[in-house]
Backbone as a chain_set.jsonl record, in Angstrom:
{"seq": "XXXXXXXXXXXXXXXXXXXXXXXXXXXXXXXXXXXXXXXXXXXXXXXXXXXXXXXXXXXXXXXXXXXXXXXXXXXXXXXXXXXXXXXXXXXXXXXXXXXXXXXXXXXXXXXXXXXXXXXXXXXXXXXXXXXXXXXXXXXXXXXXXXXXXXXXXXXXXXXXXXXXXXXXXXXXXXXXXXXXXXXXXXXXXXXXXXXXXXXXXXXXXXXXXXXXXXXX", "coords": {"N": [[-7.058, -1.715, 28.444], [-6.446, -4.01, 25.843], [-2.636, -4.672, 24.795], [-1.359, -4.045, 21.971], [-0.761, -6.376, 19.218], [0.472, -5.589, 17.228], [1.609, -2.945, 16.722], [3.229, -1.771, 15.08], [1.908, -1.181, 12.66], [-0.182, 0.993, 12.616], [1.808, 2.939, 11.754], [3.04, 5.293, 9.564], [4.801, 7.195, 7.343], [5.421, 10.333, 5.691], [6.161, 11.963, 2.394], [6.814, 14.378, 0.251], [6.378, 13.237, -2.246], [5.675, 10.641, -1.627], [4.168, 8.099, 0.261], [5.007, 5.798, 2.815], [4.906, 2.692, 4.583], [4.499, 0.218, 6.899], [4.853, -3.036, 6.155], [2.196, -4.815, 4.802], [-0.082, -7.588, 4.288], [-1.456, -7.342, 2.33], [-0.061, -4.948, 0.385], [1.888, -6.523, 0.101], [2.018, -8.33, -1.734], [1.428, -7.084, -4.011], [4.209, -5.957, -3.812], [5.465, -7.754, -4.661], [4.518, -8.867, -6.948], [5.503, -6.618, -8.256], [8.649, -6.709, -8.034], [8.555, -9.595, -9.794], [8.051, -8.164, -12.447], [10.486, -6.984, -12.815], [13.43, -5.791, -11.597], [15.854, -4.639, -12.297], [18.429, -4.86, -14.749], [18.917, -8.169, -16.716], [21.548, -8.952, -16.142], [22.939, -7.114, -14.557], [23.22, -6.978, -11.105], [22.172, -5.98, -8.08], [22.311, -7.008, -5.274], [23.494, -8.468, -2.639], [22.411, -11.4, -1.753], [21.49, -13.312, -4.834], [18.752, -12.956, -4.726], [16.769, -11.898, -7.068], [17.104, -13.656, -8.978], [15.4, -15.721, -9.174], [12.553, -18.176, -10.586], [9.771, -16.575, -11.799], [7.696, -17.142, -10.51], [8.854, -18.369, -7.733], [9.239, -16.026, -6.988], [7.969, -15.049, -6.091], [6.987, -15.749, -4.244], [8.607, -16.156, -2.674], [9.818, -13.723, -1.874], [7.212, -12.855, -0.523], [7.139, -14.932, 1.626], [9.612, -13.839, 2.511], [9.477, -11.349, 3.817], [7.469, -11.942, 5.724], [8.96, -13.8, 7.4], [11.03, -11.774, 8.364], [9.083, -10.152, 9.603], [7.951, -11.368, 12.115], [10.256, -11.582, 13.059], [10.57, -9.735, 14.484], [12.101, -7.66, 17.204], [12.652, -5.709, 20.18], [15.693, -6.19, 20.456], [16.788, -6.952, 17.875], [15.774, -5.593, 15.059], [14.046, -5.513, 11.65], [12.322, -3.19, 9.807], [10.254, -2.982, 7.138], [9.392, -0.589, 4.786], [6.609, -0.197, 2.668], [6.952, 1.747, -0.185], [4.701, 3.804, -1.195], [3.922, 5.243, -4.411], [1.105, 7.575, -5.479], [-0.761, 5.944, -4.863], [0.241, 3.492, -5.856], [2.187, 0.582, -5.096], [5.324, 1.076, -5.489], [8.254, 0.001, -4.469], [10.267, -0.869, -2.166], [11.574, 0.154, 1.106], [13.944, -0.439, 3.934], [14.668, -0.462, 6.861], [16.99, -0.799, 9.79], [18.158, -2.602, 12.573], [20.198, -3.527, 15.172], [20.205, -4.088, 18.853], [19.832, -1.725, 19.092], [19.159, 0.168, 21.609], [21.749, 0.599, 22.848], [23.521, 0.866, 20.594], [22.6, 3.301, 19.38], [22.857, 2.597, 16.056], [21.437, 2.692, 12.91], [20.7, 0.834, 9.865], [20.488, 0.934, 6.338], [18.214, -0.196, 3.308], [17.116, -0.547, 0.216], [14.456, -1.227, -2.644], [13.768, 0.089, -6.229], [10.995, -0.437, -8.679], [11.385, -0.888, -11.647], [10.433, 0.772, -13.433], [9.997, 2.619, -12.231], [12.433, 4.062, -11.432], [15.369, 6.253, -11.329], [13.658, 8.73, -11.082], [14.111, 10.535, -8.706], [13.073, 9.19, -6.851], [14.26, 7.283, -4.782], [16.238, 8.78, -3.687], [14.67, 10.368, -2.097], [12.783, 8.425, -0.347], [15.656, 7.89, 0.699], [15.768, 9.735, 2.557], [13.764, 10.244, 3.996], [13.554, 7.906, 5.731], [15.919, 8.313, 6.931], [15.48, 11.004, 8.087], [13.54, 10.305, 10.135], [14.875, 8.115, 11.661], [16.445, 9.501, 12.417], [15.47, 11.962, 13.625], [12.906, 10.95, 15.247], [13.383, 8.387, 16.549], [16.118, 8.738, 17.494], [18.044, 8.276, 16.371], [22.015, 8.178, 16.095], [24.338, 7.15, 13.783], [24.265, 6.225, 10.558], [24.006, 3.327, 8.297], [25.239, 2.125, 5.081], [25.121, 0.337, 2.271], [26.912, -0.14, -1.213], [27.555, -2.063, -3.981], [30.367, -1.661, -6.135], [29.92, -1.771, -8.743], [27.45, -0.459, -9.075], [26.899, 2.995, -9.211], [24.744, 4.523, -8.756], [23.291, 4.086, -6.173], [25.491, 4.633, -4.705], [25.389, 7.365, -5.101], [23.688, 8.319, -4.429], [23.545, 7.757, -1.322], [26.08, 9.459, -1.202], [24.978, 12.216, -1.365], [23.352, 12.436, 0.323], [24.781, 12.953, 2.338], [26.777, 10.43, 3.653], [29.947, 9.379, 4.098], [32.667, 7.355, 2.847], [33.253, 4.385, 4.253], [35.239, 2.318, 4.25], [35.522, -1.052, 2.755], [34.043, -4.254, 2.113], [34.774, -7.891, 0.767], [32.782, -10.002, -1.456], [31.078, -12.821, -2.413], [29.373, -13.166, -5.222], [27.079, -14.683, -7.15], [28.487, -16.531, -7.414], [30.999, -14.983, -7.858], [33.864, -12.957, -7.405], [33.421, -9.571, -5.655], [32.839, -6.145, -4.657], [32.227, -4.576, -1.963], [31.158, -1.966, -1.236], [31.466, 0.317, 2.217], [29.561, 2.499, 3.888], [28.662, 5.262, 6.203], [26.857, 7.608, 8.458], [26.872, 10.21, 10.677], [24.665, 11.827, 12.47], [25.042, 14.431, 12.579], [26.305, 14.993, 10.335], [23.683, 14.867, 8.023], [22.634, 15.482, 5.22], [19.916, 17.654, 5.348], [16.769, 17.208, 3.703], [14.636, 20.011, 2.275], [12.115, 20.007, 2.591], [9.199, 18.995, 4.733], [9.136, 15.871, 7.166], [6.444, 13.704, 7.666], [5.099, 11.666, 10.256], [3.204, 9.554, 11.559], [1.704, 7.656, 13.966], [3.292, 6.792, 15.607], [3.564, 5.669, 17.932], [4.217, 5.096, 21.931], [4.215, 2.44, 21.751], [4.987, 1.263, 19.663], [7.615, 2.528, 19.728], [8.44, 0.837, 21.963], [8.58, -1.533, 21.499], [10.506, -1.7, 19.519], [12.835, -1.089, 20.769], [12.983, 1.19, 21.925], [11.793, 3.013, 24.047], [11.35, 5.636, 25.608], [12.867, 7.667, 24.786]], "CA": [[-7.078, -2.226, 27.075], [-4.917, -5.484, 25.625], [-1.497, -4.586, 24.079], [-1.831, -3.846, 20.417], [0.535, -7.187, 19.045], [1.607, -5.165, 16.182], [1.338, -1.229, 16.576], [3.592, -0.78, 13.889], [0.59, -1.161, 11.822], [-0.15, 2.541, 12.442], [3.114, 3.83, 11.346], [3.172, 6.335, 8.102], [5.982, 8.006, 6.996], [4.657, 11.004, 4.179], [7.099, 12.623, 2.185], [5.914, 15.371, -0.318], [5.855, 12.154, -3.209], [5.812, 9.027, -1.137], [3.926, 7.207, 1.586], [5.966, 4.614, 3.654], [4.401, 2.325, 5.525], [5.208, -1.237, 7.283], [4.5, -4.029, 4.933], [0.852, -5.807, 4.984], [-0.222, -8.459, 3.178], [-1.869, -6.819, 0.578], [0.824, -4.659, -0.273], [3.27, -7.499, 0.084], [1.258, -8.917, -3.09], [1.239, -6.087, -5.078], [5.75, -5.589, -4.455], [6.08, -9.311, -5.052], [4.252, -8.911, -8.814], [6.336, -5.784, -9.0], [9.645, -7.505, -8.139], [8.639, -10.049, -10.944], [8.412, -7.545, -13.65], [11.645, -6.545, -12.747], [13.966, -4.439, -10.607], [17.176, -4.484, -12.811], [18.977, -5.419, -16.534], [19.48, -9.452, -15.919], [23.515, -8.922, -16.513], [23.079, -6.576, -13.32], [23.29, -8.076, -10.109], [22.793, -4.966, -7.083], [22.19, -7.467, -4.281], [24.327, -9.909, -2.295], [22.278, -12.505, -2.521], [20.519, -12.985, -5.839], [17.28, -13.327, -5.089], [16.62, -11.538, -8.592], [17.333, -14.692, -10.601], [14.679, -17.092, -9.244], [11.814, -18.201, -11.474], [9.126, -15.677, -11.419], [7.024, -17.807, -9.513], [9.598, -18.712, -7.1], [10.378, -15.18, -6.547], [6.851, -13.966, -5.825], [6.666, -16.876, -3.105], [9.581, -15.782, -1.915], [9.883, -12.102, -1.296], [6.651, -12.815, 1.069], [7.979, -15.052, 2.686], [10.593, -13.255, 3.289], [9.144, -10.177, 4.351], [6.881, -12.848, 7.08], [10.122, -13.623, 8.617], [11.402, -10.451, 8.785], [8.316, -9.528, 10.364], [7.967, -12.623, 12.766], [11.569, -12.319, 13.579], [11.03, -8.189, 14.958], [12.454, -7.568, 18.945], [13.766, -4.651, 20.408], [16.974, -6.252, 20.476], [17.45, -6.782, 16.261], [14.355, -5.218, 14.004], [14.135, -4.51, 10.587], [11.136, -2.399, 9.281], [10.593, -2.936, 5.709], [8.322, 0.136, 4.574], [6.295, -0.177, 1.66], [7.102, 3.189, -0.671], [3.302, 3.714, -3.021], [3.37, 6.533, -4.861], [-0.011, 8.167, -6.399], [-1.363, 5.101, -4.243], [0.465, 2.129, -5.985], [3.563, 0.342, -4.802], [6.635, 1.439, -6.009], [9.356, -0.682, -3.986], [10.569, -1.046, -0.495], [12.553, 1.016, 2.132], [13.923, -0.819, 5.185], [14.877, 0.568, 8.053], [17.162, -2.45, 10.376], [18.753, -2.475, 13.83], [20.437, -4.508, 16.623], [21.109, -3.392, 20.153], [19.75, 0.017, 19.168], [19.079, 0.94, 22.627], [23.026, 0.404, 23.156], [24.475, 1.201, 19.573], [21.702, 3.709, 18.431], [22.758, 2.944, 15.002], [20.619, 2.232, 11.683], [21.22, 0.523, 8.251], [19.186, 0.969, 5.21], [18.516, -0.839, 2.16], [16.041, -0.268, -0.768], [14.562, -0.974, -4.254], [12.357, 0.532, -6.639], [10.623, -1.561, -9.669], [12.261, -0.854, -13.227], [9.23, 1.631, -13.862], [9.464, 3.843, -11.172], [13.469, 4.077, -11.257], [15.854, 7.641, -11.634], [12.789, 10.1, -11.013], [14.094, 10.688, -7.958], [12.376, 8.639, -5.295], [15.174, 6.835, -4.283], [16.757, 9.853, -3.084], [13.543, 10.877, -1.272], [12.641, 7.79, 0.43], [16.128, 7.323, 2.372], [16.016, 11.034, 3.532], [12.567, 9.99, 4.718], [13.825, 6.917, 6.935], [16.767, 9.028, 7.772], [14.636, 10.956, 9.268], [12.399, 9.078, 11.12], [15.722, 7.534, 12.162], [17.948, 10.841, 13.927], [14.282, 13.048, 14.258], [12.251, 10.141, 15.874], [14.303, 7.411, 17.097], [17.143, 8.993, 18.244], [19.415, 7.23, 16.426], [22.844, 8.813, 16.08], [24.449, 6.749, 12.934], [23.602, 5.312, 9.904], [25.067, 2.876, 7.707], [24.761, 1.806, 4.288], [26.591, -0.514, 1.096], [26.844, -0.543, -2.619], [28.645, -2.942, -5.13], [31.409, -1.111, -6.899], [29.252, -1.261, -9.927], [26.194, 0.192, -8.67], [27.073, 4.079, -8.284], [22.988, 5.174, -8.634], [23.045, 4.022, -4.706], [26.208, 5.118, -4.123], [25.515, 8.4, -5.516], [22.067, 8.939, -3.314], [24.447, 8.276, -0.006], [27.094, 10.532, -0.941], [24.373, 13.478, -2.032], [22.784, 12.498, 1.759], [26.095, 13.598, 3.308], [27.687, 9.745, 3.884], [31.035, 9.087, 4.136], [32.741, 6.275, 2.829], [33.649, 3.874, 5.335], [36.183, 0.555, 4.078], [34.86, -1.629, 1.855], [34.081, -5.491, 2.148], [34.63, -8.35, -0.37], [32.064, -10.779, -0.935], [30.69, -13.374, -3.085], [28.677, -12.575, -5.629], [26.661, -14.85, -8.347], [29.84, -17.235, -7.609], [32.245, -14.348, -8.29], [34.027, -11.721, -6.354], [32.456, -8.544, -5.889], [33.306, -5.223, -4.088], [31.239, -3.753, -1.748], [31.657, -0.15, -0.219], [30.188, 0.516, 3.178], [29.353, 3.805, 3.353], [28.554, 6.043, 7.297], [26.34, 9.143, 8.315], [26.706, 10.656, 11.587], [23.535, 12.862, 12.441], [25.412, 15.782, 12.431], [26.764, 15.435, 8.538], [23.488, 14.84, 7.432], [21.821, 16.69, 4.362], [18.469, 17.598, 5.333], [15.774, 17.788, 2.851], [14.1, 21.274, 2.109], [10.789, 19.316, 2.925], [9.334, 17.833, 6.525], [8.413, 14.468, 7.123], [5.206, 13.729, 8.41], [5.188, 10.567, 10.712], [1.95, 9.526, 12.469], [1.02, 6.387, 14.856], [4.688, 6.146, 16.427], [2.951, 5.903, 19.705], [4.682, 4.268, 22.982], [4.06, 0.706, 21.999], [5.902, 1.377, 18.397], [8.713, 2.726, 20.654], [8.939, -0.096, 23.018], [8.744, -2.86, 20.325], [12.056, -1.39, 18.598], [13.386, -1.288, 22.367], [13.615, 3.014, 21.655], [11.014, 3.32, 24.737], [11.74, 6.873, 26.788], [13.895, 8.273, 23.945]], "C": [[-5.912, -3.182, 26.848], [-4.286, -4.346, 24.752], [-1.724, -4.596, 22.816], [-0.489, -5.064, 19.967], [0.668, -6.898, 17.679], [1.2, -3.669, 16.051], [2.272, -1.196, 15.756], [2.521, -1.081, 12.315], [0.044, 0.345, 11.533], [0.678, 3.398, 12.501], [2.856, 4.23, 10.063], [3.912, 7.29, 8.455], [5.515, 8.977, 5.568], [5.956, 11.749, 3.929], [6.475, 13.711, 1.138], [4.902, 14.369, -1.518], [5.366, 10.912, -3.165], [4.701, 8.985, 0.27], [4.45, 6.357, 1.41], [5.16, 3.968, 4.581], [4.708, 0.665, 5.678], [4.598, -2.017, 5.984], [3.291, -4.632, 5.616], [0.908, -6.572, 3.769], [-0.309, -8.095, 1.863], [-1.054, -6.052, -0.155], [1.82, -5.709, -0.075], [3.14, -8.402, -1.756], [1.46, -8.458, -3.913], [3.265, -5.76, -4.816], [6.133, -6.77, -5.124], [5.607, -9.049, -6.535], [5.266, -7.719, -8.943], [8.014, -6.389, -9.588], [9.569, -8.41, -9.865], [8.641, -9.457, -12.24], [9.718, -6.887, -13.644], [11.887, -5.332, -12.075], [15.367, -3.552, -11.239], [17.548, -5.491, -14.027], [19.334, -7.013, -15.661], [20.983, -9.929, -15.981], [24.152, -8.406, -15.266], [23.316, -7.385, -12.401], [23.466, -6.811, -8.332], [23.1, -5.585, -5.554], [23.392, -8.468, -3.946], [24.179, -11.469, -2.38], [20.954, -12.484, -3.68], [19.441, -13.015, -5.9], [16.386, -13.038, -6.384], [16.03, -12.828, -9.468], [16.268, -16.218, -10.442], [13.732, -16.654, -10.821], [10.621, -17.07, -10.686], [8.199, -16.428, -10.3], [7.366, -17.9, -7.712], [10.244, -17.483, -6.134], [9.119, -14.457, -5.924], [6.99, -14.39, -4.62], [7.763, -16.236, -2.141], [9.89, -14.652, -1.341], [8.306, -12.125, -0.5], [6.621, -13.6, 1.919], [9.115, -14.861, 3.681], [10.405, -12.115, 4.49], [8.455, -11.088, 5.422], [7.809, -13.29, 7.59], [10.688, -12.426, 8.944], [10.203, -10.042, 10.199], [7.842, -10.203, 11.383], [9.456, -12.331, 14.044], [11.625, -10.905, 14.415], [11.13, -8.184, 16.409], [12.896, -6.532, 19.058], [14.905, -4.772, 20.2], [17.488, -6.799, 18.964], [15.917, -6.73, 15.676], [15.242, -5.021, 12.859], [12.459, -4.031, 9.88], [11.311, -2.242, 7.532], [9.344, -1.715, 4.913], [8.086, -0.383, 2.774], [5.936, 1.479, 0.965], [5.675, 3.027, -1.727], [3.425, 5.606, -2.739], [1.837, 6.644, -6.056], [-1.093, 7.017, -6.08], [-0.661, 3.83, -5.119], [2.003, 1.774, -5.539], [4.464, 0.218, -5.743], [7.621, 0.464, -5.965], [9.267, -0.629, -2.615], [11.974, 0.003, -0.28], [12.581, 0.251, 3.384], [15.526, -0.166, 5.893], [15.329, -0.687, 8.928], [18.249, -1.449, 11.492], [19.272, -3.607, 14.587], [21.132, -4.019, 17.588], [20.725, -1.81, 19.823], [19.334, 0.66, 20.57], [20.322, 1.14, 23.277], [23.677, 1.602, 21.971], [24.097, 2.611, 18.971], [22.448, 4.041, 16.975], [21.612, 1.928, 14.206], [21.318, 1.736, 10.457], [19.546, 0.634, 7.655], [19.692, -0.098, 4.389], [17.136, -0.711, 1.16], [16.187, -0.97, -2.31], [13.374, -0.859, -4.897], [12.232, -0.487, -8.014], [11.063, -0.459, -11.071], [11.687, 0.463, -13.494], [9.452, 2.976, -13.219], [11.378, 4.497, -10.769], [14.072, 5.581, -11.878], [14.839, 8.673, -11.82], [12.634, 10.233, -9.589], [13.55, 10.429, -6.5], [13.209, 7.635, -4.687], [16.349, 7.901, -3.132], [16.063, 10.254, -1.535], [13.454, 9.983, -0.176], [13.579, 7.326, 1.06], [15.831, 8.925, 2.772], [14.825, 10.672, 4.559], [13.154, 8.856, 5.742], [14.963, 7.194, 7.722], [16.417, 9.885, 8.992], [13.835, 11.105, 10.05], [13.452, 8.299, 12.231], [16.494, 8.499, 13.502], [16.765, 11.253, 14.526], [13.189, 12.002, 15.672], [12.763, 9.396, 17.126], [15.619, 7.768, 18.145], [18.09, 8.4, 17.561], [20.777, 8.497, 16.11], [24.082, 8.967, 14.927], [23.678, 6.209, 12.345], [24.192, 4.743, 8.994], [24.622, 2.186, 6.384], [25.903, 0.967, 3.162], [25.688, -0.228, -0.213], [27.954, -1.206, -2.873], [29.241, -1.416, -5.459], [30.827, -0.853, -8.41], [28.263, -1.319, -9.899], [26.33, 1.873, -7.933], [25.93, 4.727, -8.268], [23.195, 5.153, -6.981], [24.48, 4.325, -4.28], [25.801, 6.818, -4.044], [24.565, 9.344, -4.151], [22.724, 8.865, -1.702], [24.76, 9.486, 0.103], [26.107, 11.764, -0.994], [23.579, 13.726, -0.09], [23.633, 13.114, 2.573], [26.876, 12.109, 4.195], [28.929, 9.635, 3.648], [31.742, 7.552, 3.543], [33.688, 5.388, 3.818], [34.561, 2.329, 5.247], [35.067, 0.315, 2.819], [35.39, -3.626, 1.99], [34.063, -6.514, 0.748], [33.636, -9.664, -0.276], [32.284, -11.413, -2.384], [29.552, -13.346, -3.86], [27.636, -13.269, -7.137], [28.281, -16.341, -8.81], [30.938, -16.31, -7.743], [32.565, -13.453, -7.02], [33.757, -10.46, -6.5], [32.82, -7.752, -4.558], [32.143, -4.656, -3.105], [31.523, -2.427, -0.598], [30.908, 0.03, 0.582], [30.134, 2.107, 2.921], [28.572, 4.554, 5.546], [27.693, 7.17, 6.996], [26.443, 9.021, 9.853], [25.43, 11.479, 11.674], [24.173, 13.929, 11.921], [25.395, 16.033, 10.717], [25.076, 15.111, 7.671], [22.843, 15.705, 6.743], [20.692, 16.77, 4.191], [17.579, 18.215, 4.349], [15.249, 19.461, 2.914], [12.828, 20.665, 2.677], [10.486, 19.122, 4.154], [9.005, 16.777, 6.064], [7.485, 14.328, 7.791], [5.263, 12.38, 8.99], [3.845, 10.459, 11.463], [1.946, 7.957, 12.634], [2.196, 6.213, 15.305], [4.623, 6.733, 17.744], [3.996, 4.906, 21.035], [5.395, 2.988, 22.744], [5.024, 0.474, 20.744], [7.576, 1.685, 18.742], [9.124, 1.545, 21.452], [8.969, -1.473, 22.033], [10.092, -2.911, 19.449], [12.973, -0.761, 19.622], [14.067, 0.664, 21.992], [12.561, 3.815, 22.983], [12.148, 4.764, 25.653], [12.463, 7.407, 26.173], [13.149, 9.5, 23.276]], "O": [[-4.814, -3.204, 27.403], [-4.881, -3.435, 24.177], [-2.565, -5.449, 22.535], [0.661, -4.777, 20.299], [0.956, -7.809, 16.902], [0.408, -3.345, 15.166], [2.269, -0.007, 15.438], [2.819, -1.093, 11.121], [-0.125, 0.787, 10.397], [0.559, 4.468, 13.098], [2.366, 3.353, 9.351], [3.865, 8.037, 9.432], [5.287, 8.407, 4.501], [6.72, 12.12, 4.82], [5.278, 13.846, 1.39], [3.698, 14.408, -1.768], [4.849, 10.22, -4.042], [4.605, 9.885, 1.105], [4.62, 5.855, 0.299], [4.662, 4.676, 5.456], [5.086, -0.028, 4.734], [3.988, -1.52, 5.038], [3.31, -4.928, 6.811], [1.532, -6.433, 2.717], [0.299, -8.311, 0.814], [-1.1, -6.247, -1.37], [2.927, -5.19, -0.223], [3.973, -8.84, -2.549], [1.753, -9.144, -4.893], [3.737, -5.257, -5.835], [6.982, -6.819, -6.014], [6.524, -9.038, -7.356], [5.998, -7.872, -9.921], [8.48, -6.507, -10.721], [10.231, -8.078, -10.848], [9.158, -10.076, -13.17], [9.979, -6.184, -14.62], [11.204, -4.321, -11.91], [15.807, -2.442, -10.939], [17.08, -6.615, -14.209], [19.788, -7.14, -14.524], [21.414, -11.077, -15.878], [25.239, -8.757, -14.807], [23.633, -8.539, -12.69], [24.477, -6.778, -7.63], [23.838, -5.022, -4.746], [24.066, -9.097, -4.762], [24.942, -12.371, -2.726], [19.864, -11.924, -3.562], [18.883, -13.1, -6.994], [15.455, -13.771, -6.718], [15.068, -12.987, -10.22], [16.251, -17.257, -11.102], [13.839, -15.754, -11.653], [10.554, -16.793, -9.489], [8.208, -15.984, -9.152], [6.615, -17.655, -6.768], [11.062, -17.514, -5.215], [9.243, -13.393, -5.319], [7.134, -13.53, -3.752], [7.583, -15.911, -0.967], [10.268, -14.679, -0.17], [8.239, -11.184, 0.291], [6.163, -13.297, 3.02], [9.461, -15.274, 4.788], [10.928, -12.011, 5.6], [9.153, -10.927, 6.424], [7.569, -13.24, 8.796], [10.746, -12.2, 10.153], [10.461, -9.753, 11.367], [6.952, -9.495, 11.854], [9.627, -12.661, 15.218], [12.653, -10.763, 15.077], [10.189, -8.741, 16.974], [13.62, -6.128, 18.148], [15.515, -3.792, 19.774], [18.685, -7.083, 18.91], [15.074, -7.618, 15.809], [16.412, -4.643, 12.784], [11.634, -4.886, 9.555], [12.16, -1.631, 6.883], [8.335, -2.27, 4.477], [8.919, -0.759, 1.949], [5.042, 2.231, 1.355], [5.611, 2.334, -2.742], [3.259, 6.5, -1.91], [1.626, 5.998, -7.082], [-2.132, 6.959, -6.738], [-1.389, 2.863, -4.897], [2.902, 2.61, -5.631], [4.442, -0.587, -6.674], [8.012, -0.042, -7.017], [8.237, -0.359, -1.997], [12.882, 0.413, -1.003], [11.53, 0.144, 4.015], [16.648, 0.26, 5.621], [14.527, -1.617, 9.027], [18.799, -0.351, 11.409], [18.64, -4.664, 14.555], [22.284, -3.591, 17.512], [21.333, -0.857, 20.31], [19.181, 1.88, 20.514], [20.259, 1.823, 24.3], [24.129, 2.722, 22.21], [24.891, 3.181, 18.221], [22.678, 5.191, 16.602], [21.097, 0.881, 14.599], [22.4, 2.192, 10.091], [18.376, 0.538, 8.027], [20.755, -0.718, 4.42], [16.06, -0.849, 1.742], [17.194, -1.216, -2.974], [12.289, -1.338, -4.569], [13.17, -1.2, -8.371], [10.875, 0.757, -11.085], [12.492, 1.341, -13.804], [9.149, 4.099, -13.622], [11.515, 5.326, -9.87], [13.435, 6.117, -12.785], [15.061, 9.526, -12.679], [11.529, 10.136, -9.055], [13.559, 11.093, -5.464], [12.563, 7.018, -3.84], [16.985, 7.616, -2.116], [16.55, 10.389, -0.412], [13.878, 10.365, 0.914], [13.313, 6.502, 1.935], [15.589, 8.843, 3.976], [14.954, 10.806, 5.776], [13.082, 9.309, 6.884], [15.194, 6.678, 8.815], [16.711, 9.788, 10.183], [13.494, 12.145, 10.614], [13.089, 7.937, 13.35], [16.853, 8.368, 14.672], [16.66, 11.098, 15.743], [12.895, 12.441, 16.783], [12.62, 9.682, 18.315], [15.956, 7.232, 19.201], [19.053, 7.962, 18.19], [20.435, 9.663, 15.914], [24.738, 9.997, 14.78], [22.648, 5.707, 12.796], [25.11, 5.429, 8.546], [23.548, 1.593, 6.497], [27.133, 0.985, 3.221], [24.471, -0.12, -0.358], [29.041, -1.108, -2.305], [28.743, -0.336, -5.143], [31.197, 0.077, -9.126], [27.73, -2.172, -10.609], [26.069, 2.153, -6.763], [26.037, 5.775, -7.632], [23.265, 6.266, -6.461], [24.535, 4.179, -3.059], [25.922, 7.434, -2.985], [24.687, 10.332, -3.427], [22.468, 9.774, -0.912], [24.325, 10.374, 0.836], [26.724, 12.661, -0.419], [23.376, 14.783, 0.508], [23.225, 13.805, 3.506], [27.497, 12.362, 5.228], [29.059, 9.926, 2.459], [31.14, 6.556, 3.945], [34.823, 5.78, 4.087], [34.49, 1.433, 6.089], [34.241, 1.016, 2.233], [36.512, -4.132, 1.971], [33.474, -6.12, -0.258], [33.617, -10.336, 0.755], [33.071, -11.041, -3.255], [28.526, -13.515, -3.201], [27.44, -12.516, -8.091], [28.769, -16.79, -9.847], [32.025, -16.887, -7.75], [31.887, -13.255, -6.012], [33.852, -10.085, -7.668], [33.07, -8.36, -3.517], [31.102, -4.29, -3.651], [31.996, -2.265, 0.527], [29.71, 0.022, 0.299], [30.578, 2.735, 1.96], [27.772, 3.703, 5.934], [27.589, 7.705, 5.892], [26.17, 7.944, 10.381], [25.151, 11.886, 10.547], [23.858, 14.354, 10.81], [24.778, 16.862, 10.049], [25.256, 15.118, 6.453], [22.4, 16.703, 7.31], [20.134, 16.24, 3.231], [17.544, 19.424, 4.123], [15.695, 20.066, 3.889], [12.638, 21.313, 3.706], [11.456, 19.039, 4.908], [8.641, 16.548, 4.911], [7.593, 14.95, 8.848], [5.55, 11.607, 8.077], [3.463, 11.497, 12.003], [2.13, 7.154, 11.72], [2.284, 5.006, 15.526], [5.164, 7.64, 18.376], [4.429, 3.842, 20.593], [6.465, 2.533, 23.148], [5.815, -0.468, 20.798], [8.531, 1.184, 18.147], [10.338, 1.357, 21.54], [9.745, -2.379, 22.339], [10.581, -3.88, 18.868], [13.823, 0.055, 19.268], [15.211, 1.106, 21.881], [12.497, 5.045, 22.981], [13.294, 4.716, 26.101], [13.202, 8.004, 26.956], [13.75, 10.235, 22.493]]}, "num_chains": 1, "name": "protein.A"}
């Protein structure tokens, strides 16, 4: 049989509230209108770069094109997996899951966001434990690494409650201004595992050898 040229197509991640799954078109459609109704107050600002503040138009266009490079650009040697979180079957937000050299470094970074609607009822919490792990239980990985602004402690909060550490903190540019950002660490060991399992299905061979984690 030919090579499947995208087995992470049959990746699902279930959590008790959430399915996770890679990004397709059609859900790429349905986060991009979410995005435009908003993710955050427009005074906010959680990201580094703003993509927030285009025109709605500009922003639909854009968050799938983004996600088509992302997904264009995936190698064993630097992925990022951007899951699409639908709860009760509609999309919520995104969960990604990013690497480079993970068959060297085995570490992970996250990064997430849910749409205005679907925000503080706890699925932010849920869906990193879920790519956490998928990350130590699956993958193998061994760290994981994560940032918030200085005035964004919602995602700080959901680290620290995971069992991260805080790890320095970088200064960036932010909207033209300067802006704080705290990295933040998890070793496997420290982390705080859900009461729940995770259910993972289709992370067959070829899903392994595409995110260079083959024989792990």
């Amino acid at each position: 049989m030919e090579p499947d040229p995208w087995p992470l197509h049959h990746l699902e991640l279930r959590t008790p509230r959430q399915t996770l799954r890679p990004d397709d078109d059609d859900g790429l459609r349905e986060l991009a209108a979410l995005a435009a109704r908003g993710i955050h107050p427009p005074e906010e600002m959680p990201f580094a770069v703003p993509w927030t503040d285009q025109e709605p138009g500009d922003l639909v266009r854009g968050t799938m094109q983004h996600h088509w490079a992302q997904r264009a650009a995936l190698a064993p040697g630097r992925w990022s997996i951007h899951f699409l979180v639908r709860h009760a079957g509609t999309v919520i937000g995104t969960q990604s899951l990013s690497a480079e050299n993970f068959a060297v470094t085995r570490e992970v970074s996250s990064g997430s966001w849910l749409g205005r609607a679907h925000q503080r009822q706890g699925h932010g919490t849920q869906i990193r434990a879920a790519v956490l792990l998928f990350a130590f239980d699956h993958l193998g990985a061994a760290t994981a690494t994560s940032g918030a602004f200085t005035d964004n402690p919602a995602s700080a909060a959901v680290s620290e409650a995971l069992g991260y550490r805080r790890d320095g903190s970088i200064t960036r540019t932010r909207r033209g201004h300067r802006a704080t950002e705290v990295r933040f660490r998890l070793d496997a060991g420290r982390f705080v595992r859900p009461e729940w399992p995770l259910h993972v299905s289709g992370f067959d061979a070829e899903c392994r050898a595409v995110l260079g984690v083959a024989g792990t």
